[in-house]
C-alpha positions in Angstrom: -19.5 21.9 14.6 -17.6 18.6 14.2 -17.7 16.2 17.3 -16.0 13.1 17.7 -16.1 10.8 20.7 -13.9 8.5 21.2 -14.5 5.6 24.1 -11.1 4.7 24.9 -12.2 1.6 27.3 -14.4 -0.3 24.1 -12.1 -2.0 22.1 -12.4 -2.8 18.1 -9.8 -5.1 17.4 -6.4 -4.7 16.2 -4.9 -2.5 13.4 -2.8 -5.0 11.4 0.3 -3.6 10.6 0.3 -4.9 7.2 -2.0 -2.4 6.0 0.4 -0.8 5.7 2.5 -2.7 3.6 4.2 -1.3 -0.1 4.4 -2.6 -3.6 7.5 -2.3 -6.2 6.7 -3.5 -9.2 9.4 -3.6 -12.3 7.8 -0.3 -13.6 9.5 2.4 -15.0 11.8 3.5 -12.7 10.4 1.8 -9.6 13.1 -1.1 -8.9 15.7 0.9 -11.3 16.8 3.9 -10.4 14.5 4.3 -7.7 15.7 0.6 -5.6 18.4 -0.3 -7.4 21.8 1.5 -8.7 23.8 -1.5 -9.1 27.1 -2.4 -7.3 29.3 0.1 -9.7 27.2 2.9 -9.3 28.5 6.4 -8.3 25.6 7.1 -6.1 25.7 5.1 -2.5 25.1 1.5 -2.6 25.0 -1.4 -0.3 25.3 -4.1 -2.4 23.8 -2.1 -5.7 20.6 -0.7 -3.3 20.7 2.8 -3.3 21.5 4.0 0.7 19.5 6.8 0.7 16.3 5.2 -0.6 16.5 2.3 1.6 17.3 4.6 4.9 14.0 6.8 4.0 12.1 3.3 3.5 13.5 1.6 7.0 11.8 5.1 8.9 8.6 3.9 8.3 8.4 0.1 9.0 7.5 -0.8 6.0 5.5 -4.6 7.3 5.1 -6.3 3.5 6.1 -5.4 0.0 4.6 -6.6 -2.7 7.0 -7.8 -5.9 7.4 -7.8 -8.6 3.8 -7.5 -9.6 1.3 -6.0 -11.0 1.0 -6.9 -14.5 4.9 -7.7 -15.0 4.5 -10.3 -12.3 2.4 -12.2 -14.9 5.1 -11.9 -17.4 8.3 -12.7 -15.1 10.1 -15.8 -15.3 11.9 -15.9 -11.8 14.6 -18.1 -13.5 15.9 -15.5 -15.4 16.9 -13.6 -12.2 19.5 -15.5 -10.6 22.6 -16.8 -10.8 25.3 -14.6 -12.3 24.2 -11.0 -13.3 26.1 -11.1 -16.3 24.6 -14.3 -17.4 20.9 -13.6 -17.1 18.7 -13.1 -20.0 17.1 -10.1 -20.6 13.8 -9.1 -22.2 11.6 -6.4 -23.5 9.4 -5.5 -20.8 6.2 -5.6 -22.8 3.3 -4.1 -20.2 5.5 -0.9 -19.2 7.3 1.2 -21.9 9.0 -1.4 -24.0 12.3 -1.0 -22.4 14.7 -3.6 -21.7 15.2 -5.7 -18.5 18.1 -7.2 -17.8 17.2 -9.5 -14.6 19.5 -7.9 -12.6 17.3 -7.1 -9.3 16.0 -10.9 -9.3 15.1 -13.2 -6.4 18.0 -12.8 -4.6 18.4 -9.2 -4.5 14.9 -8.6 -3.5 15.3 -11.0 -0.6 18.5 -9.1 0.4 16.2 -5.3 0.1 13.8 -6.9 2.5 16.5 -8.2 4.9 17.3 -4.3 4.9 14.6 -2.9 5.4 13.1 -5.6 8.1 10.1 -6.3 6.1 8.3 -9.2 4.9 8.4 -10.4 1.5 5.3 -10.8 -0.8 5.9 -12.7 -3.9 3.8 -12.8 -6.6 3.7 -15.9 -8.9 2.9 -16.0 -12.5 -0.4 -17.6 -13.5 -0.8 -15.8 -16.8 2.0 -17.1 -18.6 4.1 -19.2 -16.6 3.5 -22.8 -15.8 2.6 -24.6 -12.2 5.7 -26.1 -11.8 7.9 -22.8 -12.6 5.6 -21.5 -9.3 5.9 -24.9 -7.3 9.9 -24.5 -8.3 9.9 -20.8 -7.2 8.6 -21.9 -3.6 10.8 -24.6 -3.6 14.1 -22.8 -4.3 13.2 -20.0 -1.5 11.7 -22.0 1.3 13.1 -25.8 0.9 15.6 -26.6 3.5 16.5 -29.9 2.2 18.7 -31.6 -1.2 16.5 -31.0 -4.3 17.3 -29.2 -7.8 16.4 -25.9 -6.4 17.3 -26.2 -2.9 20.6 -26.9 -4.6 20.6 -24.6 -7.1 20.3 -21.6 -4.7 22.9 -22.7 -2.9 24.9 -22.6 -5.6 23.9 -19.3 -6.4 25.4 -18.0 -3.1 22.2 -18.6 -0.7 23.0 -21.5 1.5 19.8 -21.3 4.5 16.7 -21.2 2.7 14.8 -17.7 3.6 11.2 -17.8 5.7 8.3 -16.3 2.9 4.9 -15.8 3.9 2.9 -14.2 1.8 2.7 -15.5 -2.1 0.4 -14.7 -4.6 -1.0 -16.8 -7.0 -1.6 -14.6 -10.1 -2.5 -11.3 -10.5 -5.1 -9.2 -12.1 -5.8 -12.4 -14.0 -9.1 -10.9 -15.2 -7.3 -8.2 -17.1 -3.7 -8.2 -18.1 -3.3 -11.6 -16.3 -4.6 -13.2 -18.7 -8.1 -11.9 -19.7 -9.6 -14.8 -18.3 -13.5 -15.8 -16.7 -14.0 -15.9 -12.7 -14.8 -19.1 -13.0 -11.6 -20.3 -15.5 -9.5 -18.9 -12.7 -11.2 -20.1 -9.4 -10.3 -23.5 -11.5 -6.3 -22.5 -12.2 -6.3 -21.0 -8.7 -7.3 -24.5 -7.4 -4.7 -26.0 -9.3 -1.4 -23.6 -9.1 -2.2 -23.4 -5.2 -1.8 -27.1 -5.0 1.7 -27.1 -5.9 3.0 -24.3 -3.7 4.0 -26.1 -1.0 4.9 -25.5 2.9 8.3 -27.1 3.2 9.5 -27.6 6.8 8.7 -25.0 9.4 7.7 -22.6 6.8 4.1 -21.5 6.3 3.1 -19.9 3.5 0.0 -17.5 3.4 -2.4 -18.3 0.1 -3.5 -15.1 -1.5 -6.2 -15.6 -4.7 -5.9 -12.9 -7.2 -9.2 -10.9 -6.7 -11.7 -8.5 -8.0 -11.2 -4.9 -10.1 -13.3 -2.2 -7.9 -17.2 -3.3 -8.1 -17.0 -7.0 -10.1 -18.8 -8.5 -7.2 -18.9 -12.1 -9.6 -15.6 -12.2 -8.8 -15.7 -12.5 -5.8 -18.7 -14.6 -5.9 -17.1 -16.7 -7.5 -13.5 -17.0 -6.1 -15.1 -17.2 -2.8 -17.9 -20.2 -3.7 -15.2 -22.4 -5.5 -12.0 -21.9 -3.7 -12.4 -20.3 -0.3 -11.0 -23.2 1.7 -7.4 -23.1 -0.9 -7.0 -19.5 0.3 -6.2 -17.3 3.1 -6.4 -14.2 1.2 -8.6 -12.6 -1.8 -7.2 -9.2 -3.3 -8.7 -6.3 -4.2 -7.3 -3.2 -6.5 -9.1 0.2 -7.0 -7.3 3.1 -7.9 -8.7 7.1 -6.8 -8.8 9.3 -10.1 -11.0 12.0 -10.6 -11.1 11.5 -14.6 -11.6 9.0 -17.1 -9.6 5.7 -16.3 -8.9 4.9 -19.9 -8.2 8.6 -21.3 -7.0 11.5 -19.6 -7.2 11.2 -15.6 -6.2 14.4 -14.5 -3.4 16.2 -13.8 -1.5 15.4 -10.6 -0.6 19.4 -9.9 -2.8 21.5 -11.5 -6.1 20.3 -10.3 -9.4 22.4 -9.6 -11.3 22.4 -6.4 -13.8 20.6 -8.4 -11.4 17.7 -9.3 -10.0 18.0 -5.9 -13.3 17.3 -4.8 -14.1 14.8 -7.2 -10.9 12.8 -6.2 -12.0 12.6 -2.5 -15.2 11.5 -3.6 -13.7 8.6 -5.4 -11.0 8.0 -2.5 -14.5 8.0 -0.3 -16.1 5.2 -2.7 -13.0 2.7 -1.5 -15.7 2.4 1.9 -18.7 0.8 -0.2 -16.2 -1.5 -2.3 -14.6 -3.2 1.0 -18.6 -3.6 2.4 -20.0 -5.0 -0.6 -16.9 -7.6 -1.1 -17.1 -8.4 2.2 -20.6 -8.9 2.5 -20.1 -11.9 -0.2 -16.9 -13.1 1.6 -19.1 -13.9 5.1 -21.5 -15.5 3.2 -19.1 -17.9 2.4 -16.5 -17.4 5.6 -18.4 -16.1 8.2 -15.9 -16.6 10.7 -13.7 -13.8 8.3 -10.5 -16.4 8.1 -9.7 -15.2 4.6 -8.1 -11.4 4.5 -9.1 -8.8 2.4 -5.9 -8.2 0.6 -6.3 -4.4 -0.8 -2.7 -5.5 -2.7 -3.3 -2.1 -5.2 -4.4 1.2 -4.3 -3.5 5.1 -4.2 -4.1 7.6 -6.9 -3.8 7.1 -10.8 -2.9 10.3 -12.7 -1.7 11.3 -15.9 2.3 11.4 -16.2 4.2 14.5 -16.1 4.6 15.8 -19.3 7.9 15.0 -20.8 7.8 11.3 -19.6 7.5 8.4 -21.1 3.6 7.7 -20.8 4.6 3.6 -19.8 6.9 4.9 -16.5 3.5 6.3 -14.8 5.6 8.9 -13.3 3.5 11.9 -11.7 4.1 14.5 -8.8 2.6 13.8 -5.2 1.0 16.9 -3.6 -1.1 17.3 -0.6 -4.2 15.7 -2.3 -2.3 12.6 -2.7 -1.7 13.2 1.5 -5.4 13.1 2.2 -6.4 10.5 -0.2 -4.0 8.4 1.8 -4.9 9.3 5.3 -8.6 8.6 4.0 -7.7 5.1 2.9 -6.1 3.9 5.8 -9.2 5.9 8.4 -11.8 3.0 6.1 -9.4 0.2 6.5 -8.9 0.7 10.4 -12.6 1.0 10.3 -12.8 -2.2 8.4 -9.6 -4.4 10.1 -11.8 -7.4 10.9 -11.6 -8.3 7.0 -8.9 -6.0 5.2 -5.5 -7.7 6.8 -3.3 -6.1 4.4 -3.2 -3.5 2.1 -0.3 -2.3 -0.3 0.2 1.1 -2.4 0.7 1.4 -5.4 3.9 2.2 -5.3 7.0 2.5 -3.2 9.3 5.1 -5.6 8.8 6.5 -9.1 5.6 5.2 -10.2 2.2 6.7 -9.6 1.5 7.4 -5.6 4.9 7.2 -4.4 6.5 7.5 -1.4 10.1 8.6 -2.9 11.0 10.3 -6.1 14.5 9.9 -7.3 16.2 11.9 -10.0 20.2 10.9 -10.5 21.6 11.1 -7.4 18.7 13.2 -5.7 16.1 12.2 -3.8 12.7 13.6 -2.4 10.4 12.5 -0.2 6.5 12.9 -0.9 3.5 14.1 0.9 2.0 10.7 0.9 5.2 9.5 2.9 5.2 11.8 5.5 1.5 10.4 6.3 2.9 7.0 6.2 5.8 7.8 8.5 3.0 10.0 10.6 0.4 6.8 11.0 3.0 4.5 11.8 1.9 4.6 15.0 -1.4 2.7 14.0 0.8 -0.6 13.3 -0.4 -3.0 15.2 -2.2 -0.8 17.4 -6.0 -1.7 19.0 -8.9 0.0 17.3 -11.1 2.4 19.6 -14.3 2.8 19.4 -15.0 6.4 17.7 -18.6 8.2 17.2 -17.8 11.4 14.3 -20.4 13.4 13.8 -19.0 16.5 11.3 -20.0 18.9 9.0 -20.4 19.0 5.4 -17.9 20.4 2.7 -20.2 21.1 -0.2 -19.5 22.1 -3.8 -21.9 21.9 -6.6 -24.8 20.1 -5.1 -22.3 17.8 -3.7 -21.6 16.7 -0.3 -18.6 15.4 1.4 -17.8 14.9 5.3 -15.5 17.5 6.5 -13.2 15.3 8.6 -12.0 12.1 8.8 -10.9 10.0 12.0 -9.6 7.1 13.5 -8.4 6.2 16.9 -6.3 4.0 18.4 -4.3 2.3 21.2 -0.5 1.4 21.0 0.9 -1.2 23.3 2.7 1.5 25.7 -1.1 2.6 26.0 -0.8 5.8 24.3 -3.9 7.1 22.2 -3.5 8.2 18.8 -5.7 9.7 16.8 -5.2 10.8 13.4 -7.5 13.1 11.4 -8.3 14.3 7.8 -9.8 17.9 6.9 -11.3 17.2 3.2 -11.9 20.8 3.2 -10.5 22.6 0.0 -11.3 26.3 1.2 -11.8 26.0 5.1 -10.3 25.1 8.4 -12.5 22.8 10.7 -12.3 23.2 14.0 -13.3 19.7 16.0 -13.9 18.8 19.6 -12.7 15.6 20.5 -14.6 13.9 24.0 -12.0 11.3 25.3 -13.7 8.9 27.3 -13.1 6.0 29.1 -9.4 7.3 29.7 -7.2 5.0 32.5 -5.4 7.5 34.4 -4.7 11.6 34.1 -3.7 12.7 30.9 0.0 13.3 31.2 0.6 14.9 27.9 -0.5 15.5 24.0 1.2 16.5 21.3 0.3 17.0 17.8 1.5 16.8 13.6 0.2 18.4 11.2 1.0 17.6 7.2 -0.9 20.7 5.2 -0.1 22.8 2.0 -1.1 26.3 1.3 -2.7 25.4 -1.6 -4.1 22.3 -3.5 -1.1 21.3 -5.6 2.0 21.6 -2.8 4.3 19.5 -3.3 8.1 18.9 -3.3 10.7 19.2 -5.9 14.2 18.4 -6.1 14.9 22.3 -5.9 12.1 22.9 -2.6 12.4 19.5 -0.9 11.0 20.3 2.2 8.1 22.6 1.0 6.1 19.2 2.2 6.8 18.4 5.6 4.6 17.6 9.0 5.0 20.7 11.0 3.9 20.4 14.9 0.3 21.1 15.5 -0.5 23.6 18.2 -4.1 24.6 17.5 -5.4 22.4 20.2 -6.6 23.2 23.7 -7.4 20.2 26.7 -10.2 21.5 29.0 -12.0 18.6 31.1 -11.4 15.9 29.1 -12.0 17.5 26.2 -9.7 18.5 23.5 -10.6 21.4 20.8 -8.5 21.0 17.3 -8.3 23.6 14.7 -7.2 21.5 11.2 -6.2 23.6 8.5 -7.9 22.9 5.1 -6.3 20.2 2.9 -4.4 18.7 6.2 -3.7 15.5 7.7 -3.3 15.3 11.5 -2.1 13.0 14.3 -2.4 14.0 18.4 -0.4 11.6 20.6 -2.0 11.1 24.4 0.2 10.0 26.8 
């Protein structure tokens, strides 16, 4: 029997939002394509952002996202991406697929994207091959409110009011394709570059050091012991896939139950990665000022066959829905360090939450469970005891379920809920304690597939989509929930 007991009068701290936040890096067709059309474009465009995309994006209030890097941030020369569109240079883009950029979504068109949408910007600055005053001049042209080359320049360029930006990133993945570098020969450059990214007038910018890859603990040694005072954030990236990393992952749609199982396994291992970092980030900040900035996550397959191997294109199916629910369940459980995480990535490219062919568009299993937790944003943490069965294959052992539980600020409960379960439905009695007040009402989602690799295509675009949950009964307090295998759920108290 699974049991979970939530005391709704013990408080944990709040969810913040920003976990989760988005990335969109220039990747294959990510930002073109997938964000961006262009203003002559025959499918519907607000100023060359395609309307459909960004309308699916605005439903789930997005907090942050992350550009325009990954690995391409350490290659971008912001320069090259303003001014006239006609004018600006392209380039081979080198780290994804050898294809040409032409500069055309830049600073100012990514500004204009997060107007949209009603999302904070996070930019990341280029360590690995740029220079610190082509980041100190990036900071200055968006934020400086006063007469200066850059201040002046983006005037000129059609930007008179400088825009507020508070989150930047200095560097990224600087241990790998940032630059191949030691711990220790970044903590220095991350000392330096920070220096020269200023706060100009009212505007405040929040420090983020380029972090770890999954267990390189040094790092974080490291980064902490020499520059924790210069920072306000350290990142972390660890990607779920149930194969080798550097040769064949897996397939995104035909998976086993044993590589189903082996990819929640590895979506579980995200739990001991965010306790051992941030066992070495209190030893240096025990009062847990600097964020855990989980900047890249989700699931890392092998494309779709057909597709250029650099565009890191793959199908989302219901395991992809789990894997996320998981993730976010062990950063709610972890929100007095992880203060913003960001998936890898928004459309197109690995665990997306859109998938764009032409003029068509699809929405994903993973977005529906972004648009489902939404609720979480900002919401208090309860305290929750789960106590579940085990789903077992092989000699190994997985929990059933999943939960998390929290509090909006109309005072509704939510909890959401993951069955892991490949084969079986779990039935789970939830004890609601601590409760202000009658319940009035509760109402339930539920996001499942009828078997491991559903998904949606351009042809079935709503195979995927929540459906309302009415396996549950309320009898003193306590409510008895039937999840389907492979589902992701979410009950609403009022």
């Amino acid at each position: 029997m699974n049991k979970v007991t939530i005391n709704a009068d013990l408080e944990q701290g709040k969810i913040n939002k920003n976990i989760y936040g988005h990335f969109a890096e220039h990747l294959g067709r990510c930002i073109y394509e997938g964000i961006w059309v262009g203003e002559d474009s025959p499918i519907p465009n607000t100023n060359g952002i395609r309307n459909d995309v960004a309308e699916a994006l605005k439903n789930l209030h997005i907090p942050v996202l992350r550009w325009p890097g990954g690995c391409f941030a350490d290659e971008y020369h912001w320069k090259d991406g303003v001014g006239p569109r006609e004018q600006r240079k392209r380039m081979v883009n080198t780290h994804w697929g050898g294809v040409v950029e032409n500069n055309h979504f830049g600073t100012h068109e990514f500004m204009m994207l997060c107007e949209m949408l009603g999302t904070e910007p996070y930019i990341c600055g280029n360590v690995g091959s740029g220079t610190v005053q082509e980041m100190s001049e990036w900071v200055e042209y968006m934020t400086f409110n006063g007469e200066s080359p850059m201040a002046d320049w983006r005037r000129q360029n059609g930007r008179e009011k400088p825009w507020k930006l508070t989150y930047f990133g200095v560097g990224n993945e600087n241990w790998g394709c940032g630059g191949h570098m030691r711990a220790e020969y970044y903590a220095d450059l991350y000392r330096q570059y920070q220096t020269y990214v200023r706060n100009y007038g009212e505007n405040k910018l929040y420090k983020i050091a380029g972090g770890a890859s999954t267990a390189d603990y040094h790092w974080t040694e490291v980064l902490m012991r020499e520059a924790a005072p210069m920072m306000d954030g350290l990142s972390l990236h660890y990607y779920t896939t149930p194969g080798d990393f550097s040769k064949k992952k897996g397939s995104a749609l035909d998976a086993t139950e044993q590589e189903w199982f082996i990819t929640l396994q590895k979506a579980m291992y995200m739990k001991e990665l965010i306790s051992k970092h941030a066992v070495i980030m209190d030893k240096y900040d025990p009062e847990k000022r600097v964020g855990m900035i989980i900047d890249e996550w989700g699931t890392w397959f092998d494309v779709e066959p057909g597709t250029n191997p650099g565009f890191l294109y793959q199908q989302n199916t219901i395991r992809d829905a789990v894997v996320a629910g998981v993730h976010f369940h062990l950063f709610h459980e972890h929100n007095d360090r992880v203060q913003m995480a960001n998936i890898a990535q928004t459309v197109n490219v690995l665990q997306a939450m859109i998938l764009t062919e032409g003029e068509k568009m699809i929405l994903t299993p993973t977005y529906h469970v972004f648009e489902m937790f939404k609720v979480h944003q900002d919401a208090v943490k309860l305290e929750m005891d789960v106590k579940c069965d085990t789903y077992e294959l092989n000699g190994e052992q997985l929990p059933s379920v999943s939960a998390s539980a929290s509090r909006s600020k109309e005072g509704n409960v939510t909890i959401s809920l993951c069955n892991l379960n490949y084969r079986e439905e779990s039935v789970v009695s939830i004890q609601l304690r601590g409760l202000v007040g009658e319940i009035n009402e509760v109402s339930g989602r539920v996001l499942t597939g009828n078997e491991a690799n559903a998904h949606n295509t351009f042809e079935e675009p709503h195979r995927v989509q929540p459906g309302e949950l009415e396996s549950f009964t309320l009898q003193d307090g306590e409510l008895t929930v039937t999840l389907p295998a492979m589902s992701v759920s979410v009950l609403t108290i009022i």
